[in-house]
N, C-alpha and C positions, 0 to 999 in steps of 0.2 A: 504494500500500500504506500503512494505520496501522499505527504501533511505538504499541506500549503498553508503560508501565516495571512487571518483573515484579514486584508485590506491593512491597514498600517497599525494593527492593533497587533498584540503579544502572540495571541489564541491561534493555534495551530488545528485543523481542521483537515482531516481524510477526504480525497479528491475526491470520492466518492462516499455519499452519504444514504441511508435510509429514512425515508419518510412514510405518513399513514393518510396521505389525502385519498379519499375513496375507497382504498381499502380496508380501512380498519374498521371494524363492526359493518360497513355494504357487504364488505364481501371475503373478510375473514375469518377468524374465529379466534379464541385467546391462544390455543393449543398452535394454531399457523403461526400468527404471530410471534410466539415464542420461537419456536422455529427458525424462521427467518429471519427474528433480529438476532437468534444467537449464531446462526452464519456469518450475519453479516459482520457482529462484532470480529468473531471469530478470524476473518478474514482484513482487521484490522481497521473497519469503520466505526469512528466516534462520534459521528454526529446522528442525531434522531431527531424528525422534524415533526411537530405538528401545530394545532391552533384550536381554538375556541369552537371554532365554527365547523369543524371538521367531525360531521356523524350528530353534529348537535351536541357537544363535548362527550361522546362515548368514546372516540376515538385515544381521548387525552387519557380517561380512563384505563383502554386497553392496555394503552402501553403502559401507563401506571403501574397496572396489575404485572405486567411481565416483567419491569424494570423490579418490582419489588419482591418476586420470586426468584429474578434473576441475580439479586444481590451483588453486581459488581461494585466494583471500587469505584464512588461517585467521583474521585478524581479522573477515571480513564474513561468518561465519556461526555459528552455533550448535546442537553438538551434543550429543546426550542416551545415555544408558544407564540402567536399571532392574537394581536385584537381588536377589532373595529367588525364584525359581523354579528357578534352575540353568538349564543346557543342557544335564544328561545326559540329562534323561528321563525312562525306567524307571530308568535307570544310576544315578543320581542315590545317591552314599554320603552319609553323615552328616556334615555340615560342610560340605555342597557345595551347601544352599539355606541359607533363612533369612536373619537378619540379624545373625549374630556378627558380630564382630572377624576372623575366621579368612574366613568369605565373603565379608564383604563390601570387604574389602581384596585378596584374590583374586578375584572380580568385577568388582571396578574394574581391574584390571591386563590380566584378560584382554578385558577390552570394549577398552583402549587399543592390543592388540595387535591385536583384529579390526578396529576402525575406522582404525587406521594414521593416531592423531593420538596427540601429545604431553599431552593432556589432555582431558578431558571437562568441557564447559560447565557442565551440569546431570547433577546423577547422585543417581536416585531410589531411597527403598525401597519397592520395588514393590507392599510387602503390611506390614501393621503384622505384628508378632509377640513376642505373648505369652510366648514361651518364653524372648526374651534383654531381660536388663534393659534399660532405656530408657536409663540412664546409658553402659552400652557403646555403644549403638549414636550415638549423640551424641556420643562422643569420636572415634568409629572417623572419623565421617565433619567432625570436626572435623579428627582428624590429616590424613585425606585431602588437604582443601582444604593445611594448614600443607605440607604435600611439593608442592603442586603438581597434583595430580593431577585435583582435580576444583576449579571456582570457587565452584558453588552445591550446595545439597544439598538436598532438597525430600521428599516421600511420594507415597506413590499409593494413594487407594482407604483412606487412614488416616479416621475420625472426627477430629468436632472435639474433641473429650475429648482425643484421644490424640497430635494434633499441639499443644495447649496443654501437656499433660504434656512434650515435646521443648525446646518454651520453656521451660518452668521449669529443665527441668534444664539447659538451656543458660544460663540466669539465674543459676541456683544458681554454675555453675562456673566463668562468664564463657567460654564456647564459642559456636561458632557456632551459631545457631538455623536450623532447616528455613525457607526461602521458599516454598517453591513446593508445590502437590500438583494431582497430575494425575487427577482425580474426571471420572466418564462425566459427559457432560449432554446432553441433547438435551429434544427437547419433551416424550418419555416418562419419560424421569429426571430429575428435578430438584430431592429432597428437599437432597442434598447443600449443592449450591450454592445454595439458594433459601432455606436455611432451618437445617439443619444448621452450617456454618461462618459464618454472619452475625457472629457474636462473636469469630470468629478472624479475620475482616474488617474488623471496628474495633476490634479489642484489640492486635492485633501486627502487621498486614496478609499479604495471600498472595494472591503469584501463582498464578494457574491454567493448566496445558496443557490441556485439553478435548480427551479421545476418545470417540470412535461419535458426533459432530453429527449424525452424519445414519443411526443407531443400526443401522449395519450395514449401511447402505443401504437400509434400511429404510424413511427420511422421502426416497427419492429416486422413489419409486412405483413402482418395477420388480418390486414384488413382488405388485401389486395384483389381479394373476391365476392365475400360476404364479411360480416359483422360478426364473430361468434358467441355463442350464446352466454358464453361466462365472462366475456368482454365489460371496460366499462363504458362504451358507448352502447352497451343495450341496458345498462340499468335505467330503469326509474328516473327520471329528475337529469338527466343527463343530455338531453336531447341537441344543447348547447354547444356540447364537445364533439357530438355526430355531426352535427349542422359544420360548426368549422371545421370539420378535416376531413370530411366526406364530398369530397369536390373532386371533378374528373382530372382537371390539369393537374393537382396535387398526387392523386394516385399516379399516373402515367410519370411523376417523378421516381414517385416511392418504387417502383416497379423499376426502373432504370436504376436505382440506388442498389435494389434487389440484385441487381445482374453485375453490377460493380462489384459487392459485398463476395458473392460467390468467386469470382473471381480470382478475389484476393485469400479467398479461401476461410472468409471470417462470417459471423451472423452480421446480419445490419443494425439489429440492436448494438452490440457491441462496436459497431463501426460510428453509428448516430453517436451513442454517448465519448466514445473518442475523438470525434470530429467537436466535440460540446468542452472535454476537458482541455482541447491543446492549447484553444485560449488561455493566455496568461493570465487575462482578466477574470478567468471562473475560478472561485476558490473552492469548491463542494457543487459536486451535481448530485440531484435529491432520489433515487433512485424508490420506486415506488410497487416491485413484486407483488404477485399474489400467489406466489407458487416458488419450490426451493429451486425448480430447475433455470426459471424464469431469473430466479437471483442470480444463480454462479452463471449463466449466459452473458447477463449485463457486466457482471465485475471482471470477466474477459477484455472488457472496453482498456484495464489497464496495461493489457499485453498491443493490443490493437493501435494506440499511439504511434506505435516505433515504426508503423505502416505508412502512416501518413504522410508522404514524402509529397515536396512541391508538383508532381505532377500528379499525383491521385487525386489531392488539395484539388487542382487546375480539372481534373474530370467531373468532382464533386461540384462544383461553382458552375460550371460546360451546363451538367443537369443540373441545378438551381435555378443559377438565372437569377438570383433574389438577393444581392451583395449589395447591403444599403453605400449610398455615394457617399464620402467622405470629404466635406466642405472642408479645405485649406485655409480657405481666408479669412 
């Protein structure tokens, strides 16, 4: 396994990470999950990712229950929570998403009760938001770390504008500034990382968690003909994740991707999430299984790197075609 150090912070982080969006309570069970995270530990991943809103906090639960069965050394791993969605729902009253002072300090207490640790390594805002001043929400999660409660604090899914604004005001007040933000990447999204935060990358620096590598499983080719039945674009509530990657030009990539991958004599998963670590800018890509074979296929991605030579690079890009421009001026 490579540690990479998150964004200009101390905290060392496994290139590859396991997270429980989707699967944990849709469509696992506690016995998998044990399973899986103890591979994945096993195979020398220390980060575990989840959030509030993730199963309606069952999810935060699961892994709870695993981590406190599993009993490792709370020094040799690292864990995560998100908040600006809530767990109610529809239930969801006023104060109970967002990013006040009021949720987000109630968010963090109750992820501490669900995941049945003393603190939380990394704890995200899930979603920027407009409605609460930027100065609150920067003290909130400055007091946070001062009690104890969380180490790092980071965003998710924020612009660069908006995670620069977080420095300032952390400048302004001598407060702790966001490290980290957890933005999608994969071969089909990549304004973000590619082009977008370049300036929050050499101005302040920033770790990255990376979710959907493998864009839902989307860059793993199982969708190249049908949807299958244990997929999670046929659960429930998902319709969303079907609607965006279920488009004919996107397939007729994936399928050209397919015939590279074979090629080279590697799975496309493995090649998808390798194409996602060689970024320098990715510090943790979030790796998401529902199955043990599923897992040791993906963490194959760390052998797959040393493939990636400028002309494969050059074939990959050939089939994309989606290489955001990069303004010089």
């Amino acid at each position: 396994m490579e540690y990479r150090k998150m964004g200009n912070s101390g905290l060392q982080l496994s290139v590859l990470s396991f997270g429980s969006w989707v699967t944990f309570h849709k469509q696992i069970n506690d016995g998998i999950a044990d399973e899986l995270m103890g591979i994945a530990y096993d195979n020398g991943i220390n980060f575990f990712d989840n959030a509030e809103v993730y199963a309606l906090g069952e999810s935060e639960k699961m892994m709870g229950r695993v981590l406190k069965k599993k009993n490792w050394d709370r020094t040799s791993y690292v864990v995560s929570s998100k908040a600006f969605f809530g767990w109610r729902g529809n239930n969801n009253k006023p104060n109970q998403t967002g990013l006040s002072r009021k949720h987000l300090t109630e968010a963090c207490n109750e992820a501490l009760q669900r995941l049945q640790v003393d603190y939380l390594d990394l704890f995200f805002c899930h979603r920027p938001d407009t409605s609460v001043p930027i100065e609150e929400v920067v003290w909130t999660m400055n007091t946070l770390i001062q009690q104890g409660k969380i180490l790092y604090w980071g965003t998710s899914m924020w612009s660069a504008a908006e995670i620069m604004e977080a420095h300032r005001v952390a400048h302004e007040y001598k407060l702790i500034a966001p490290v980290m933000e957890q933005p999608q990447y994969n071969m089909f999204e990549r304004f973000k990382m590619e082009q977008d935060y370049l300036p929050v990358f050499k101005n302040v620096g920033l770790g990255t968690t990376i979710w959907s590598p493998l864009a839902a499983g989307f860059l793993t080719g199982k969708y190249n003909n049908e949807i299958p039945a244990d997929s999670r674009l046929s659960i429930k509530g998902f319709d969303w994740l079907k609607d965006r990657w279920m488009q004919e030009d996107k397939l007729e990539k994936v399928k050209k991707l397919s015939a590279l991958s074979n090629k080279l004599n590697v799975k496309l998963s493995a090649l998808s999430i390798a194409w996602c670590i060689q970024n320098p800018n990715v510090t943790t890509a979030i790796l998401g299984a529902t199955k043990k074979e599923q897992l040791i296929e993906n963490l194959e991605a760390l052998d797959v790197v040393k493939l990636l030579t400028p002309e494969v690079n050059e074939q990959i890009e050939i089939i994309l075609q989606n290489k955001p421009k990069i303004d010089l001026m």
